[in-house]
PyMOL CGO cylinders between C-alpha atoms (Angstrom):
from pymol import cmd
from pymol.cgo import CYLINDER

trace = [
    CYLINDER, 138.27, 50.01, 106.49, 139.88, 50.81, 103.31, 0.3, 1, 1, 1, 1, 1, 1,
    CYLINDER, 139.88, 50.81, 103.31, 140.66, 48.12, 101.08, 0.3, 1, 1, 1, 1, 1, 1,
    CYLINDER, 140.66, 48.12, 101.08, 144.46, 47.86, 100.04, 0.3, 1, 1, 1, 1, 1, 1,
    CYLINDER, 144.46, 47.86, 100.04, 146.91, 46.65, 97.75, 0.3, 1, 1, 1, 1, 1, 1,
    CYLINDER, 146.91, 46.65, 97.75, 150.63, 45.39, 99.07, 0.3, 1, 1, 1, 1, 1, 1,
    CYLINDER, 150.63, 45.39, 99.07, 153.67, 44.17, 96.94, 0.3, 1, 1, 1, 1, 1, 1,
    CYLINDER, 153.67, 44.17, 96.94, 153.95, 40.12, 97.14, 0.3, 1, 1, 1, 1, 1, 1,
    CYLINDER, 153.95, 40.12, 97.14, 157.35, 39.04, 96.27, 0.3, 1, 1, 1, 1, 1, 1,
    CYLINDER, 157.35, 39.04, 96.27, 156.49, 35.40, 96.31, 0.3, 1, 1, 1, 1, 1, 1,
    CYLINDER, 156.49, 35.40, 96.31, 154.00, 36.09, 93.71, 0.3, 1, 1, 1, 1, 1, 1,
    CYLINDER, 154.00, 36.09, 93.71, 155.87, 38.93, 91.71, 0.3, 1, 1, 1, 1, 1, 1,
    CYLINDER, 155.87, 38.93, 91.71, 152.68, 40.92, 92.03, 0.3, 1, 1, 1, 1, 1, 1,
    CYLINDER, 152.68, 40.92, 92.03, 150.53, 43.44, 93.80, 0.3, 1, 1, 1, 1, 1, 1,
    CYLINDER, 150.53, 43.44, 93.80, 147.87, 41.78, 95.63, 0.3, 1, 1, 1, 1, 1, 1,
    CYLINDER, 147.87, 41.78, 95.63, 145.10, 43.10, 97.58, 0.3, 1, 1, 1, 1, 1, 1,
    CYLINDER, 145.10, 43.10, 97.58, 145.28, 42.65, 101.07, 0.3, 1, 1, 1, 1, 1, 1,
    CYLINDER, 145.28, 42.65, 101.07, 142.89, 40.30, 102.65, 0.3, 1, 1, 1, 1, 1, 1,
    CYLINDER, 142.89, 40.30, 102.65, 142.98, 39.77, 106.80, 0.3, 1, 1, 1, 1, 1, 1,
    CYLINDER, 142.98, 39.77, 106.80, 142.51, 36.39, 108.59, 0.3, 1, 1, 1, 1, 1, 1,
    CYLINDER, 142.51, 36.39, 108.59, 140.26, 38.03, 110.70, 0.3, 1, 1, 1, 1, 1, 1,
    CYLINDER, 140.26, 38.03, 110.70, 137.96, 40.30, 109.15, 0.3, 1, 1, 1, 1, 1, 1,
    CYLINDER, 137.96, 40.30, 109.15, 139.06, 44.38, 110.21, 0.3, 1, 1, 1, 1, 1, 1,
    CYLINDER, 139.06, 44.38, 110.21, 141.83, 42.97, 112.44, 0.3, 1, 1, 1, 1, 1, 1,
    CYLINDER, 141.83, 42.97, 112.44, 145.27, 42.79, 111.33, 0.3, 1, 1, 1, 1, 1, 1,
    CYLINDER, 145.27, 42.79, 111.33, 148.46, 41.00, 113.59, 0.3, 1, 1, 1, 1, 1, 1,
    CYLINDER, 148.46, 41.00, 113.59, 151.97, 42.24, 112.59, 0.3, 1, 1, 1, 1, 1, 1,
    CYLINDER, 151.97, 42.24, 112.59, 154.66, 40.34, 114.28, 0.3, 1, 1, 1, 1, 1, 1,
    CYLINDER, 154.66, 40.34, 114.28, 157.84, 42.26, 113.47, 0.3, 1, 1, 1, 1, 1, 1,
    CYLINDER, 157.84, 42.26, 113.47, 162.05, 41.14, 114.43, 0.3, 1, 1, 1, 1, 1, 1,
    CYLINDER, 162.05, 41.14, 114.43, 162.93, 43.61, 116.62, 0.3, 1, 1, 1, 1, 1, 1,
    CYLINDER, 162.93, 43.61, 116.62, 166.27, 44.43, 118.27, 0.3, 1, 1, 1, 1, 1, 1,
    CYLINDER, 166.27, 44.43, 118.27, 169.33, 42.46, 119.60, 0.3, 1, 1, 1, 1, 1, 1,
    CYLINDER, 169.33, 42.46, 119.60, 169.58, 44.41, 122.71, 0.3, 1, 1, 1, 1, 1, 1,
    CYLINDER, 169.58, 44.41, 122.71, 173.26, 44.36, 123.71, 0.3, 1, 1, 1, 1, 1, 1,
    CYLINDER, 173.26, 44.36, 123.71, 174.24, 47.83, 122.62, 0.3, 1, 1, 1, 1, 1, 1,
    CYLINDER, 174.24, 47.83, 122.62, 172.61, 51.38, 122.01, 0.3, 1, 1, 1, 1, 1, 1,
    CYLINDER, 172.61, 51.38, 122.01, 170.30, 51.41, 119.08, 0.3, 1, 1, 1, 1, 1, 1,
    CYLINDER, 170.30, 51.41, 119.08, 171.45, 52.30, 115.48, 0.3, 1, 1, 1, 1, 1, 1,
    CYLINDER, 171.45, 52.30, 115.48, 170.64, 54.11, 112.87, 0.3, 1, 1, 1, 1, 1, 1,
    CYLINDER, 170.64, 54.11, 112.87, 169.20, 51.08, 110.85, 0.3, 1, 1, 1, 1, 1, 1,
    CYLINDER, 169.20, 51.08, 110.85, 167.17, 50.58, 114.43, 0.3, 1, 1, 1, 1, 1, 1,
    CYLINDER, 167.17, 50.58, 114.43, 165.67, 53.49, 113.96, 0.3, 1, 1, 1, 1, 1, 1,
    CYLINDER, 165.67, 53.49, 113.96, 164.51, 52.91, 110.51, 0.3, 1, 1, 1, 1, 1, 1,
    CYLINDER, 164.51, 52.91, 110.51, 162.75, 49.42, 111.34, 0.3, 1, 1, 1, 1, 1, 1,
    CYLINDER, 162.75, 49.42, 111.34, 161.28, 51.39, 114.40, 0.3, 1, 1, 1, 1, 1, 1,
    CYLINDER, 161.28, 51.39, 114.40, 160.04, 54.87, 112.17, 0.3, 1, 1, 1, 1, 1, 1,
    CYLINDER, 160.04, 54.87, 112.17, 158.92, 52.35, 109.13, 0.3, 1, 1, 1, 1, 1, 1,
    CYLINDER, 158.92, 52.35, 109.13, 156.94, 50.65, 111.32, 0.3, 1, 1, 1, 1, 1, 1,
    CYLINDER, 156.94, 50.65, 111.32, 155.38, 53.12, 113.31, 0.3, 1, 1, 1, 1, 1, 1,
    CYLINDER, 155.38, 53.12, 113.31, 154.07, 54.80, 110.21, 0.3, 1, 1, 1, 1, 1, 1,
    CYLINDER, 154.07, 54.80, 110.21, 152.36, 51.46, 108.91, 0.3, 1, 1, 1, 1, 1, 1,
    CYLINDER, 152.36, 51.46, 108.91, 150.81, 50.92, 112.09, 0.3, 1, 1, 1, 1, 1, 1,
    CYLINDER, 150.81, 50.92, 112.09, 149.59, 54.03, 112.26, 0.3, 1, 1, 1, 1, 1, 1,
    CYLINDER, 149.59, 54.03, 112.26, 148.24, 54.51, 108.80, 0.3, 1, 1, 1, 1, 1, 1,
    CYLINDER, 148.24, 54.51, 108.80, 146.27, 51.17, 108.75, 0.3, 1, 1, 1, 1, 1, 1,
    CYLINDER, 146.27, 51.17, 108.75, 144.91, 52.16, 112.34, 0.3, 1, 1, 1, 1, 1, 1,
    CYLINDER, 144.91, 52.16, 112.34, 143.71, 55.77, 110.23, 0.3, 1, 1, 1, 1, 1, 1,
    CYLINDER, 143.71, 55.77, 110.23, 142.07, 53.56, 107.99, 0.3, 1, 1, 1, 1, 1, 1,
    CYLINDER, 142.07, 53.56, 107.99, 139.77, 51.81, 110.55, 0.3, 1, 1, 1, 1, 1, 1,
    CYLINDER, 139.77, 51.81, 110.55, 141.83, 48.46, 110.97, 0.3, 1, 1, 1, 1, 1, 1,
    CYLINDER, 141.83, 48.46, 110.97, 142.23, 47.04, 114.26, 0.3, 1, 1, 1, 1, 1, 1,
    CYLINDER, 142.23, 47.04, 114.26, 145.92, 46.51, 114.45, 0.3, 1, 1, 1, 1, 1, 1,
    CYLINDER, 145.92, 46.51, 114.45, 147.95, 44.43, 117.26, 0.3, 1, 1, 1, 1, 1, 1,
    CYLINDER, 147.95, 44.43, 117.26, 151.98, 44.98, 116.79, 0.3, 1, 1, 1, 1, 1, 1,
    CYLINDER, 151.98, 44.98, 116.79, 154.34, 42.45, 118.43, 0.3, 1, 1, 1, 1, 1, 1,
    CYLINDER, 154.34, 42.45, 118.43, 157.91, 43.66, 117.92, 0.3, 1, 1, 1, 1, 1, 1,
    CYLINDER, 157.91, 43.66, 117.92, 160.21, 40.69, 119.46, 0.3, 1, 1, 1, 1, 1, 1,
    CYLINDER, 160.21, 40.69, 119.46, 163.28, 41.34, 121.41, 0.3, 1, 1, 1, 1, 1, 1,
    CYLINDER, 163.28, 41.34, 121.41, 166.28, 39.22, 120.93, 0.3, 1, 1, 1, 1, 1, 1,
    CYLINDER, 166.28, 39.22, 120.93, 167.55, 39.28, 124.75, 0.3, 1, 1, 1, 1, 1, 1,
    CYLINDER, 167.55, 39.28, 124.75, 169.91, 36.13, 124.70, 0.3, 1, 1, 1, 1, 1, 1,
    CYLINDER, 169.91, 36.13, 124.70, 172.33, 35.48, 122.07, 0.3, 1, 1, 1, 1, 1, 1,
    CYLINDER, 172.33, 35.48, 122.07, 176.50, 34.87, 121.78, 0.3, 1, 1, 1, 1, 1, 1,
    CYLINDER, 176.50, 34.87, 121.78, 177.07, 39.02, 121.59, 0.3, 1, 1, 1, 1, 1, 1,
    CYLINDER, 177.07, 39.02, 121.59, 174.74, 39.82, 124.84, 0.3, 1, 1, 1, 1, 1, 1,
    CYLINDER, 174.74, 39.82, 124.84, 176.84, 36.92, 126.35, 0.3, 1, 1, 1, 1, 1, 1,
    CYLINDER, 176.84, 36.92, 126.35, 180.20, 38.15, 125.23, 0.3, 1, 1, 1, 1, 1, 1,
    CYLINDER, 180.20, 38.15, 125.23, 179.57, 41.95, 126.25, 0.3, 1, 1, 1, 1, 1, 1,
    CYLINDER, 179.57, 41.95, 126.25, 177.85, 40.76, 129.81, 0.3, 1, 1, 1, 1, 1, 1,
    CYLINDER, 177.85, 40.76, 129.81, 180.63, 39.06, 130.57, 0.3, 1, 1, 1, 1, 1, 1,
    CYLINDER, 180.63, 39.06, 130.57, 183.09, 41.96, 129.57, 0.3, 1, 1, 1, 1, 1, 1,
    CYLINDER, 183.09, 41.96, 129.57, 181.52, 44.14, 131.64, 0.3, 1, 1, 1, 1, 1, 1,
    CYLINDER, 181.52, 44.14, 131.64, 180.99, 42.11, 134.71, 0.3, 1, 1, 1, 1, 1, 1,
    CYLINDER, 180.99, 42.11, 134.71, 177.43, 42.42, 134.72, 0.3, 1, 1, 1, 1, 1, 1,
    CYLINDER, 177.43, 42.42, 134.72, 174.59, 39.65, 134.17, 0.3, 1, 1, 1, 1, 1, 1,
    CYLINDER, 174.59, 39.65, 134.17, 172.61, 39.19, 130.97, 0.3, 1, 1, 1, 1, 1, 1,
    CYLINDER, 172.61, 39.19, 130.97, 169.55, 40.58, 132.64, 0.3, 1, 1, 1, 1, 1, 1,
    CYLINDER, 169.55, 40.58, 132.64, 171.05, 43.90, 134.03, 0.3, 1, 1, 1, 1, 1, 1,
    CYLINDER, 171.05, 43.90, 134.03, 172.95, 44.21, 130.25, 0.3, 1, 1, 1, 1, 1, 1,
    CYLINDER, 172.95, 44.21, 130.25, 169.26, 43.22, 128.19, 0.3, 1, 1, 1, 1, 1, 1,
    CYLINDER, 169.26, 43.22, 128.19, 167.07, 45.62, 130.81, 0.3, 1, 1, 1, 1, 1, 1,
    CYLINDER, 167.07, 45.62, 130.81, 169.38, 48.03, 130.78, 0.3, 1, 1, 1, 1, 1, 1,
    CYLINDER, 169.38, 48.03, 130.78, 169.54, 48.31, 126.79, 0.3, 1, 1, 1, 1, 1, 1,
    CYLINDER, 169.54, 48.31, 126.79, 165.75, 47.47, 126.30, 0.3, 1, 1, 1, 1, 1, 1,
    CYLINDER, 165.75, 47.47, 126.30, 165.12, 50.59, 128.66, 0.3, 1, 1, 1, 1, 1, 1,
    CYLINDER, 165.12, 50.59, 128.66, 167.57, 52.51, 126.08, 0.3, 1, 1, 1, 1, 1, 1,
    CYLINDER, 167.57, 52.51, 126.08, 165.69, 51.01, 122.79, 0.3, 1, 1, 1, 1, 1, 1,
    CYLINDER, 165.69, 51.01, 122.79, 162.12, 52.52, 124.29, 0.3, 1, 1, 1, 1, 1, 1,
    CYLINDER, 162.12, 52.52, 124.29, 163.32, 55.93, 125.49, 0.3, 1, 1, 1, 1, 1, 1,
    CYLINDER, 163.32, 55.93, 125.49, 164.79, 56.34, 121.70, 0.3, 1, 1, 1, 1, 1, 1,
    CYLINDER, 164.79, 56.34, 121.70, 161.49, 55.14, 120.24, 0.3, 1, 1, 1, 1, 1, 1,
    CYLINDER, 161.49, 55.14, 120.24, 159.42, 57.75, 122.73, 0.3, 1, 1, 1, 1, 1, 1,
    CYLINDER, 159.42, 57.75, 122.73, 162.24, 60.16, 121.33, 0.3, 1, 1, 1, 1, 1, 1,
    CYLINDER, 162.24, 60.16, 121.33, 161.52, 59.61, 117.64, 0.3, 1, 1, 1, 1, 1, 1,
    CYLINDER, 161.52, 59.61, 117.64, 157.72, 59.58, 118.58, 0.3, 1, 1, 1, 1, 1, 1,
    CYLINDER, 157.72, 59.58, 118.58, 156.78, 56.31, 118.14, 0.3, 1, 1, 1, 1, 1, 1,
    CYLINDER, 156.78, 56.31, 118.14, 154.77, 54.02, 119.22, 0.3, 1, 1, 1, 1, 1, 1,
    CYLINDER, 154.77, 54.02, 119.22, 155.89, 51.09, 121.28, 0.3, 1, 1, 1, 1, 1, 1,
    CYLINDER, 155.89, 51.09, 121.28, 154.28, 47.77, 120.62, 0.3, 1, 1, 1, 1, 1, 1,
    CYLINDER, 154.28, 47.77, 120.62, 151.21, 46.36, 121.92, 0.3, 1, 1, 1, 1, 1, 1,
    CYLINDER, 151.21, 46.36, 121.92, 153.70, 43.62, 123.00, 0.3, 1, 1, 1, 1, 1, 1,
    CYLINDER, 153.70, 43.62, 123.00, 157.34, 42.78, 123.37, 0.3, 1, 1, 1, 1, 1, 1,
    CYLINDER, 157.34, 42.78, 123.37, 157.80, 39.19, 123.76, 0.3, 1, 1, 1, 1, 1, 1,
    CYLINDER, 157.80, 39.19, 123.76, 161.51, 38.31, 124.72, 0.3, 1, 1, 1, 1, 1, 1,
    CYLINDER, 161.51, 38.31, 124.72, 163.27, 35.58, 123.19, 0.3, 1, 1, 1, 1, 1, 1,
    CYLINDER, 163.27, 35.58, 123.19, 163.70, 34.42, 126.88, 0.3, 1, 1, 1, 1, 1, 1,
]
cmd.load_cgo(trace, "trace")
């Protein structure tokens, strides 16, 4: 594994990188609100991220990526209810959409997606 350097703004300074567990790195990232089609601004968080993962995984690390979904919340509540349907069918429905656009921008989808359910 290559040793590396990342930016922390707490300190105001480049740092080098140093794992809890030695050649294994967690990344927990926020992912979507799932009550509509993906955005633009989606698709950034999902391309950024795919790229990190995948460049620390060139450089030997072991890397587990969580990316959360946010599947209950006042909008999936309001827009369920406005189309008649139940929070599940709305968030299942919309997760479904989320991972066909991240196959379709050739990413990777997380090792796990927990749901804030």
């Amino acid at each position: 594994m290559q040793p590396f350097v990342l930016y922390n703004s707490e300190q105001r300074k480049k740092v080098e990188f140093v794992p809890r567990v030695e050649g294994h790195i967690d990344m927990y990232v926020c992912g979507m609100t799932v009550y509509d089609y993906c955005h633009i601004g989606h698709a950034r968080v999902m391309v950024a991220f795919d790229y990190i993962i995948r460049f620390l995984r060139s450089q030997g690390w072991s890397v587990k990526y969580v990316r959360n979904i946010t599947d209950i919340d006042d909008k999936i509540i309001k827009r369920a209810n406005e189309n008649g349907e139940s929070i599940t069918q709305l968030t299942d429905r919309f997760i479904q959409a989320m991972n066909e656009d991240a196959e379709n921008l050739g990413c990777l989808l997380p090792d796990e997606a927990p749901r804030a359910t």
